[in-house]
Backbone bond lengths (Angstrom), bond angles and torsions (degrees), N, CA, C in turn:
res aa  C-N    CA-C-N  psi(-1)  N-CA   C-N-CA  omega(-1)  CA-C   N-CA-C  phi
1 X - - - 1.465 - - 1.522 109.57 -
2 X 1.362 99.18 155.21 1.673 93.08 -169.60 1.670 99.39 -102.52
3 X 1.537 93.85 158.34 1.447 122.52 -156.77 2.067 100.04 -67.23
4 X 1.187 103.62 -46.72 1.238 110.49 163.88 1.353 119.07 -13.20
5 X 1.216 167.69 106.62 1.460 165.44 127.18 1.669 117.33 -27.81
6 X 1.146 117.77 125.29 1.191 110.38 163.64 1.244 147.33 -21.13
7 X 1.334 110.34 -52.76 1.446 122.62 -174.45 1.240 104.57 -94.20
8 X 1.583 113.63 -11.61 1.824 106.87 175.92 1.689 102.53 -76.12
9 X 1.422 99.24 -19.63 1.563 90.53 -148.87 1.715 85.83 -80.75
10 X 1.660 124.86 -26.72 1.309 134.78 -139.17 2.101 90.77 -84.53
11 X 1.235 94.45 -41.81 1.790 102.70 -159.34 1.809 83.24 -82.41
12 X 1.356 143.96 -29.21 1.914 144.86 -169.69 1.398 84.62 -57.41
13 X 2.146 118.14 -60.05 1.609 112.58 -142.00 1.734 96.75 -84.81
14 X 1.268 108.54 -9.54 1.954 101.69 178.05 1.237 100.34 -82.14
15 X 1.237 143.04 -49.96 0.980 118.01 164.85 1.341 156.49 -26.99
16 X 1.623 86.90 -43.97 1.738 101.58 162.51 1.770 114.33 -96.24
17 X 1.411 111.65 -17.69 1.209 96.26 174.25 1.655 110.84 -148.47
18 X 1.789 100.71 87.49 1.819 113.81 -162.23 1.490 97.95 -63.60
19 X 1.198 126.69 -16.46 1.692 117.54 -155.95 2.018 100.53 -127.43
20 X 1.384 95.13 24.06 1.692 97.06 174.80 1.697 116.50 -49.11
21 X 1.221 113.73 138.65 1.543 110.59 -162.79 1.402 119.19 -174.69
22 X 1.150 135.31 108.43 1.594 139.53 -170.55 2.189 100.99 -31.36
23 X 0.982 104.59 109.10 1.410 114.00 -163.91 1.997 116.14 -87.79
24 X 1.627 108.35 9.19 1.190 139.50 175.84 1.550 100.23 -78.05
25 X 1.027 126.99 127.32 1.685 135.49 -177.99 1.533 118.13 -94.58
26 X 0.979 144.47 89.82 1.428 150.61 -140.94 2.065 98.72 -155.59
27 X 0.946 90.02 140.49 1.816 104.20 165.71 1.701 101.28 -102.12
28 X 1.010 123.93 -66.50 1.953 120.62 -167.47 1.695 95.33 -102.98
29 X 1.445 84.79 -170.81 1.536 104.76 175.29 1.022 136.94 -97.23
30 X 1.411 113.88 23.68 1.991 151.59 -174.07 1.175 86.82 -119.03
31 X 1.200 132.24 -74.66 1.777 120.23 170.86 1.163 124.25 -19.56
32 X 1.312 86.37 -58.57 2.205 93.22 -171.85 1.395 107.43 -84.74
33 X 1.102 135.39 -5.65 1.374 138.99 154.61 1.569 121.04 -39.98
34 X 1.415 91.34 -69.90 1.201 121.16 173.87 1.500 126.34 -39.79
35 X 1.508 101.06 -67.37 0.936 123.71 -177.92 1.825 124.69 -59.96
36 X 1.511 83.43 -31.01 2.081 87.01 165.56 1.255 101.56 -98.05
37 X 0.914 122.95 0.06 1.989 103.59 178.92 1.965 86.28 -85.40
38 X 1.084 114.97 -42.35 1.444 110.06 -148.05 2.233 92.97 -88.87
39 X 1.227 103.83 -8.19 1.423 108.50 151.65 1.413 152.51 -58.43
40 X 1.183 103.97 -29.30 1.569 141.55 153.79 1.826 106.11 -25.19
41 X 1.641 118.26 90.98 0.926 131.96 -158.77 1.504 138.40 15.83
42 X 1.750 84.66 60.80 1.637 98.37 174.62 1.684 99.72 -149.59
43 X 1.271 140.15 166.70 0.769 135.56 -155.40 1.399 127.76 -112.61
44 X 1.296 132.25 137.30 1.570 120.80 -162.53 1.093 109.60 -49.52
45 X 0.952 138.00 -50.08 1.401 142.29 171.46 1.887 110.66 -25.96
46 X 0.780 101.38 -71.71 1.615 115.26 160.14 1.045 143.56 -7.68
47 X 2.010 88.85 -83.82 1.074 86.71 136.17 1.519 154.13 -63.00
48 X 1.122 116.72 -19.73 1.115 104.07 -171.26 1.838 126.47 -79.77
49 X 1.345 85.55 -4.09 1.482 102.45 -170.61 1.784 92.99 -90.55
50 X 1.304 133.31 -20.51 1.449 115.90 178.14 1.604 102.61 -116.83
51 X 1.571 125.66 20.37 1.492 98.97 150.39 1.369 105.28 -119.25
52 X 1.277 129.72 20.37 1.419 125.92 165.38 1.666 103.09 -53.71
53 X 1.457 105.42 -43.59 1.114 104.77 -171.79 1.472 125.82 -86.00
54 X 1.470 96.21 -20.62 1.869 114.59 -171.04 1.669 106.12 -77.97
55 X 1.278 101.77 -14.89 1.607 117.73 170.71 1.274 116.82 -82.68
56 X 1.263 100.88 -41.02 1.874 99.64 173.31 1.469 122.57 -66.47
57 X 1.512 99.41 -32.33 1.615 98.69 -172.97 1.740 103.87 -92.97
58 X 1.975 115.83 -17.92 1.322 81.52 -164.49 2.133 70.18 -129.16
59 X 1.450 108.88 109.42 1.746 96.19 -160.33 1.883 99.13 -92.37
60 X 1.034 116.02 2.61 1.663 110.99 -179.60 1.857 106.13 -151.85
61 X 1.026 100.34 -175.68 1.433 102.34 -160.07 1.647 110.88 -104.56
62 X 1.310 98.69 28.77 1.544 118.95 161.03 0.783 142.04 -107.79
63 X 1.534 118.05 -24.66 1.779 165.35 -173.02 1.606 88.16 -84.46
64 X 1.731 124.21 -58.09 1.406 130.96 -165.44 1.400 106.91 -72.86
65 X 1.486 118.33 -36.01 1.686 125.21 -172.09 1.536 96.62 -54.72
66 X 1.279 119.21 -56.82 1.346 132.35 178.04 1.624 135.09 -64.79
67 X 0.844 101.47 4.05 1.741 123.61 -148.61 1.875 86.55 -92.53
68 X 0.956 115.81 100.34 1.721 116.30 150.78 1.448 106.37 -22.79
69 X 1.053 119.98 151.08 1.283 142.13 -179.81 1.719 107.23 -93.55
70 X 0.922 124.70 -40.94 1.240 123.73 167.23 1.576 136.13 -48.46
71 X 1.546 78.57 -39.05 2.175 98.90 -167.16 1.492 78.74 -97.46
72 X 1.159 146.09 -13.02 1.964 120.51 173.03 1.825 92.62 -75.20
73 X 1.816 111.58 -57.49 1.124 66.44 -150.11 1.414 121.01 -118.78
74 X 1.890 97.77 62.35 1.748 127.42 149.09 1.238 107.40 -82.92
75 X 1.333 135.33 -1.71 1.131 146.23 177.29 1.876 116.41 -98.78
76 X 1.550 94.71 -28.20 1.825 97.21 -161.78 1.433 89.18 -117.25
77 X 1.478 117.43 0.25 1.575 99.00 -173.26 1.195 123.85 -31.14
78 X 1.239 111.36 -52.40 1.836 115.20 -159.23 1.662 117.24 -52.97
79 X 1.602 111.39 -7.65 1.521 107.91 -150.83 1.256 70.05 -124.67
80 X 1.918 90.81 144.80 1.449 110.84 -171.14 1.519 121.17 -80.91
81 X 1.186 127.53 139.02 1.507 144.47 174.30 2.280 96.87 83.05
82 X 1.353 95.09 47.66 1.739 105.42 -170.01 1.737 106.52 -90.74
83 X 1.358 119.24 14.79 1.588 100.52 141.97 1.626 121.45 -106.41
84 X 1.863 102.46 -18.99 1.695 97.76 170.07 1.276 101.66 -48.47
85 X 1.674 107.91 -75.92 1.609 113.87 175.76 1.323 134.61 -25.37
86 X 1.427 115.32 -41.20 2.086 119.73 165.54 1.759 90.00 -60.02
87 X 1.169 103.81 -73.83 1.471 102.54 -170.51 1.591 114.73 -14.52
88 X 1.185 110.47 -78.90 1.430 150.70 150.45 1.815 104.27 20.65
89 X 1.599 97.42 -70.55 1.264 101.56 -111.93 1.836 67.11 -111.24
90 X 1.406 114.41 -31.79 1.490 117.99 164.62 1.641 113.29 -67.38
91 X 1.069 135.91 -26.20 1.336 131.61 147.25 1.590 153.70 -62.67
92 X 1.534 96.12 -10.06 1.258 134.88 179.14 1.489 87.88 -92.74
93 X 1.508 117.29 -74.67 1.658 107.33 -152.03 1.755 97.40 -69.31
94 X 1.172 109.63 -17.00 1.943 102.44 175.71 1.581 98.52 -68.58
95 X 0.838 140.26 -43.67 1.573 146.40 172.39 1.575 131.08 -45.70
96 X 1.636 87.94 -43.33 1.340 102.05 -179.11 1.321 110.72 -78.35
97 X 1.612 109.82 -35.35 1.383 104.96 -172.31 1.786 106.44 -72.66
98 X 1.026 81.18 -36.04 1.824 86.29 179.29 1.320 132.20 -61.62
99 X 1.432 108.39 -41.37 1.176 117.94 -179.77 1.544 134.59 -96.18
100 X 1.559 107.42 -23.39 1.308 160.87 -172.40 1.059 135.66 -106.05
101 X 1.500 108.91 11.65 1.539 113.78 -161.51 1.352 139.61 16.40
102 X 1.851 100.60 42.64 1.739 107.01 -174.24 1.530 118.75 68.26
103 X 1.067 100.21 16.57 1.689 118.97 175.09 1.283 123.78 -120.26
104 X 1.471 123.54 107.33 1.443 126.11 175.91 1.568 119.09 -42.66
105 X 1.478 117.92 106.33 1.000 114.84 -169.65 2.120 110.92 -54.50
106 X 1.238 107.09 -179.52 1.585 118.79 -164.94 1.692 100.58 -122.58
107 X 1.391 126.73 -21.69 1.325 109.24 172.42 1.410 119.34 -125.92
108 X 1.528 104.31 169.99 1.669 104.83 -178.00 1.482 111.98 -58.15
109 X 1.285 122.29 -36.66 1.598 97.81 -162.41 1.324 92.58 -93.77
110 X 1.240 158.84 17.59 1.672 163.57 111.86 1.643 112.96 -27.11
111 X 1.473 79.46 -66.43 1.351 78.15 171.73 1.829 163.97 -53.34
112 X 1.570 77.31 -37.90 1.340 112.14 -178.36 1.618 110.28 -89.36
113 X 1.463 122.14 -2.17 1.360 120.93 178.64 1.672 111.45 -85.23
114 X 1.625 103.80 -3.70 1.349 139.05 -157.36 1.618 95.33 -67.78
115 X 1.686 142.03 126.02 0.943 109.30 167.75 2.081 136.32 -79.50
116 X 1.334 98.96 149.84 1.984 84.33 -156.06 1.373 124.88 99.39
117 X 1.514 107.93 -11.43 1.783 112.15 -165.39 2.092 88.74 -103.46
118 X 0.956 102.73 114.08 1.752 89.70 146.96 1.310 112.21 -129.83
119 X 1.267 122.57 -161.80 1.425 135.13 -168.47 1.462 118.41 -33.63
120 X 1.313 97.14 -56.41 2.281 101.11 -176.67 1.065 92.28 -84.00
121 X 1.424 148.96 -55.39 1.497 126.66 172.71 1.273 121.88 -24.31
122 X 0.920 98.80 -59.57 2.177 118.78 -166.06 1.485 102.69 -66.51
123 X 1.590 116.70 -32.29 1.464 122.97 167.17 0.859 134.15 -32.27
124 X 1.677 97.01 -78.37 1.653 137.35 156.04 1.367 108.17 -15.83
125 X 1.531 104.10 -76.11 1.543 110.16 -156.59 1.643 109.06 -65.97
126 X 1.866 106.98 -36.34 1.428 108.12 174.52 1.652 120.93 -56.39
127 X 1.562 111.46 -44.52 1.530 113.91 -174.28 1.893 98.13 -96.23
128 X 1.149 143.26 14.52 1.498 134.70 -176.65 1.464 92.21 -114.22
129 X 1.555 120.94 -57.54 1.498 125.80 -164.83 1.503 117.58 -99.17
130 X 1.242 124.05 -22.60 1.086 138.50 143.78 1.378 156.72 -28.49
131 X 1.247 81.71 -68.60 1.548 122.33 -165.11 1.873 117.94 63.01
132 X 0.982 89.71 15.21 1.192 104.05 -169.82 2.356 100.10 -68.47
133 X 1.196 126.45 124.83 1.644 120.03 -173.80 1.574 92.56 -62.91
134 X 1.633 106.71 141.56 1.341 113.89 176.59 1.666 110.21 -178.88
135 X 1.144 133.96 95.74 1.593 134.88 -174.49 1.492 108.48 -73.68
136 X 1.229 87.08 128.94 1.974 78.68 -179.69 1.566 92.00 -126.67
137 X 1.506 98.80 140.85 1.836 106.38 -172.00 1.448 99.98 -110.37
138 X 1.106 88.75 123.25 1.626 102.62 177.52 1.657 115.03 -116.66
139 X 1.153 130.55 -155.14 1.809 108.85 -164.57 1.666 103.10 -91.77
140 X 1.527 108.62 -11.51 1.000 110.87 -173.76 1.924 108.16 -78.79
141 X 0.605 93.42 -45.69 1.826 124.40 -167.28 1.538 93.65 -60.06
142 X 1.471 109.73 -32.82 1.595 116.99 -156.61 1.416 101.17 -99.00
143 X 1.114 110.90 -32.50 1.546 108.45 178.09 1.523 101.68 -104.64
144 X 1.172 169.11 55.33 1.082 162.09 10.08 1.296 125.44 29.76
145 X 1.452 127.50 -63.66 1.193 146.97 144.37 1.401 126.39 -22.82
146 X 1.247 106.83 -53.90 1.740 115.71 174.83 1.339 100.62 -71.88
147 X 1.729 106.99 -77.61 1.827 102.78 169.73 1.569 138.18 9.33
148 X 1.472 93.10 -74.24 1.420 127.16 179.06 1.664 120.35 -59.75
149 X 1.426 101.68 -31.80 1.511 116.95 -166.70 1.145 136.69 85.86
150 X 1.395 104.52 11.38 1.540 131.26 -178.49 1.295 128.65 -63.54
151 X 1.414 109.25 -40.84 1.578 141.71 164.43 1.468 117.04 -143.88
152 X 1.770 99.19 144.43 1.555 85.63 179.14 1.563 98.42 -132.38
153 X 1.056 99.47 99.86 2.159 119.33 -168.39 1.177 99.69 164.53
154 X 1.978 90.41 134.84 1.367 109.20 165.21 1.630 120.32 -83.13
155 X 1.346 96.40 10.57 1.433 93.88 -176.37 1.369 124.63 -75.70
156 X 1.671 142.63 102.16 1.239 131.63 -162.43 1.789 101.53 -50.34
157 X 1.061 125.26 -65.44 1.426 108.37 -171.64 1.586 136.31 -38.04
158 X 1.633 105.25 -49.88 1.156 122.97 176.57 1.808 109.28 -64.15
159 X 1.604 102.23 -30.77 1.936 96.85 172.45 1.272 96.24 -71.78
160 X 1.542 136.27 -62.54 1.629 122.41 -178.17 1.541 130.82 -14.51
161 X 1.661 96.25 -51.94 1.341 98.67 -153.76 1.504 95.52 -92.16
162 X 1.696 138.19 -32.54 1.054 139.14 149.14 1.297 128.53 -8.98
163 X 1.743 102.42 -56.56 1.462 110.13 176.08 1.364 132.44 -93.02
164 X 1.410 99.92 1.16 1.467 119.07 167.57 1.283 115.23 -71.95
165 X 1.510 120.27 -29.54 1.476 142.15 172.24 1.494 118.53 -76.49
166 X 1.466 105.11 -33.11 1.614 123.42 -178.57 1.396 98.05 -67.06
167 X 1.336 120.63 -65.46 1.749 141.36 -151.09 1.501 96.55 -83.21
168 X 0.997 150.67 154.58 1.651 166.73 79.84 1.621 91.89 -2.70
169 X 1.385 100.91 109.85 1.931 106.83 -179.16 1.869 96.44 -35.92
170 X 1.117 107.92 -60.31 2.091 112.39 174.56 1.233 103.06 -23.60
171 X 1.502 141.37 -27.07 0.963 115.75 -157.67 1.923 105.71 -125.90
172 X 1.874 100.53 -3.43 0.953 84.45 177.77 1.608 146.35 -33.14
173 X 1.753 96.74 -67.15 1.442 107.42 168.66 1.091 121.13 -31.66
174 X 1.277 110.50 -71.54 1.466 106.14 -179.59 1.599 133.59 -71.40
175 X 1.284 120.76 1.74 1.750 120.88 160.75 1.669 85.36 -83.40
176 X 0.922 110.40 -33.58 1.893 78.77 -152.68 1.387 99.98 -90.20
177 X 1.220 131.73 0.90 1.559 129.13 161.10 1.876 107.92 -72.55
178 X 1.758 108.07 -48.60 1.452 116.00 163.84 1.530 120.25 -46.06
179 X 1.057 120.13 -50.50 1.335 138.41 177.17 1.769 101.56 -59.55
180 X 0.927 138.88 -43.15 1.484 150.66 175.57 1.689 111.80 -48.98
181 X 1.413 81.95 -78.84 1.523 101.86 162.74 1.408 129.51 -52.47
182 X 1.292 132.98 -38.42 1.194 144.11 153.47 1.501 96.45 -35.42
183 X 1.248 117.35 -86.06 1.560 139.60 -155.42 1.523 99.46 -51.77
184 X 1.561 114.28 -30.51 1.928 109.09 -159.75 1.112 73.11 -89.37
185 X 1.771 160.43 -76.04 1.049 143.08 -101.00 1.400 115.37 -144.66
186 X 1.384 114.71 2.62 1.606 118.09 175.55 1.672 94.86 -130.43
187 X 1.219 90.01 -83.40 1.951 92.03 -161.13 1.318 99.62 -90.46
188 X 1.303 87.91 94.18 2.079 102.91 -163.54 1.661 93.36 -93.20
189 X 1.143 118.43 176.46 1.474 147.01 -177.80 1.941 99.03 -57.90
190 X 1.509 102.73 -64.12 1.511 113.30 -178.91 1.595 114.17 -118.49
191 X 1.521 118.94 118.95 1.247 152.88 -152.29 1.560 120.55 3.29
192 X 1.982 82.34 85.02 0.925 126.22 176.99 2.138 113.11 -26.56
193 X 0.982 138.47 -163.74 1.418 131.55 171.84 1.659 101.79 -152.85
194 X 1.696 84.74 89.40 1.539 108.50 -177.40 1.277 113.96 -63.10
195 X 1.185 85.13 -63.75 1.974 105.96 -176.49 0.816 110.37 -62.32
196 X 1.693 161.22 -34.59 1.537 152.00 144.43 1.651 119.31 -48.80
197 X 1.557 107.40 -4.76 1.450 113.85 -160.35 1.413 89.57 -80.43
198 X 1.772 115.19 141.86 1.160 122.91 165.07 1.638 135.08 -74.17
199 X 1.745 83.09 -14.86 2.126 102.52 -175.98 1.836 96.32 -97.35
200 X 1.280 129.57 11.82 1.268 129.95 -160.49 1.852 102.65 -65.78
201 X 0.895 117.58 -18.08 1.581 130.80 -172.82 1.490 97.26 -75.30
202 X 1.401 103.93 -51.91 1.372 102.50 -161.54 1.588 124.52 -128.85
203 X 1.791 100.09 22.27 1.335 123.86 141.18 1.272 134.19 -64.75
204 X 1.743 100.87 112.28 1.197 103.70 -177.18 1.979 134.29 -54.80
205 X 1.552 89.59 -40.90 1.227 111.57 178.71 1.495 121.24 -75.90
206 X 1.488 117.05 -21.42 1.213 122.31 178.40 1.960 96.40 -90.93
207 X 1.442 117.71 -31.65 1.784 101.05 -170.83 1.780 103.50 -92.89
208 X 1.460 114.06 7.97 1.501 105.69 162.90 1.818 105.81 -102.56
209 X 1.063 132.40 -19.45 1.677 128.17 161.30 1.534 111.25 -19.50
């Protein structure tokens, strides 16, 4: 485990990022559903520019049960692998209504029977829409994690539960939104920003370079 402390690491990433925050644009928790299933290696940004509209035409999760498969995804084209995703995301809200009484379910194993939903999805929606504590590791979170010395496995589960141990549940939400942000915009995938890094002392990955 890395030497780092929690709360050192928690007060370093506010600093650099005071307003960290699930960056997906949603009003309810059918929104944000949505919106991370149809996230799935494409970028919030992205999304957000094709369900502004996918909300207008289909605004609740009854409108979507019903929704042709075709007209979603003339709507989602732009985002990559966007007829699994129509598929997806029209099979989920047929589910929900069915099974769920048109109500976004509240737990992981509910959730995740969802089609399109797995583990960091089901996270997301539990600790973003919820509020319910829940870390969801995403590639950012995951390679950050190793980096740092926090965890050393690529295994998404085994990083979850790691950082469930790292964090004070209080703080889940919010490291793993920090941790996000970190990963999209500092200690990125390709050349990372060592030398501005505040953990650079006691980065593992930056003092073996």
């Amino acid at each position: 485990m890395s030497m780092l402390k929690s709360n050192k690491l928690i007060e370093e990433l506010e600093k650099l990022f005071p307003d960290a925050k699930c960056e997906l644009n949603y009003t309810n928790t059918f929104e944000l559903l949505i919106a991370v299933v149809l996230s799935a290696q494409t970028t919030d940004r992205r999304v957000n520019m094709v369900t502004r509209k996918l909300f207008t035409v289909y605004p609740d999760v009854y409108r979507l049960a019903s929704a042709a498969q075709v007209d979603v995804e003339n709507i989602i084209s732009s985002l990559g692998l966007f007829r699994t995703k129509a598929e997806n995301i029209i099979a989920l809200s047929k589910k929900i209504v069915t099974n769920f009484g048109g109500e976004v379910p509240n737990t992981l194993e509910d959730l995740t029977t969802l089609p399109g939903v797995g583990r960091k999805s089901a996270n997301v929606v539990l600790s973003e829409g919820f509020g319910i504590p829940a870390i969801a590791v995403d590639t950012h979170v995951a390679r950050v994690s190793n980096r740092l010395g926090l965890v050393d496995s690529d295994d998404t589960y085994v990083i979850e539960k790691t950082l469930e141990e790292y964090f004070p549940k209080d703080d889940w939400h919010k490291g793993h939104n920090l941790l996000v942000h970190f990963g999209r915009y500092f200690c990125t995938a390709q050349k990372p920003n060592c030398l501005e890094c505040p953990f650079n002392k006691v980065c593992p990955y930056y003092n073996k370079k």
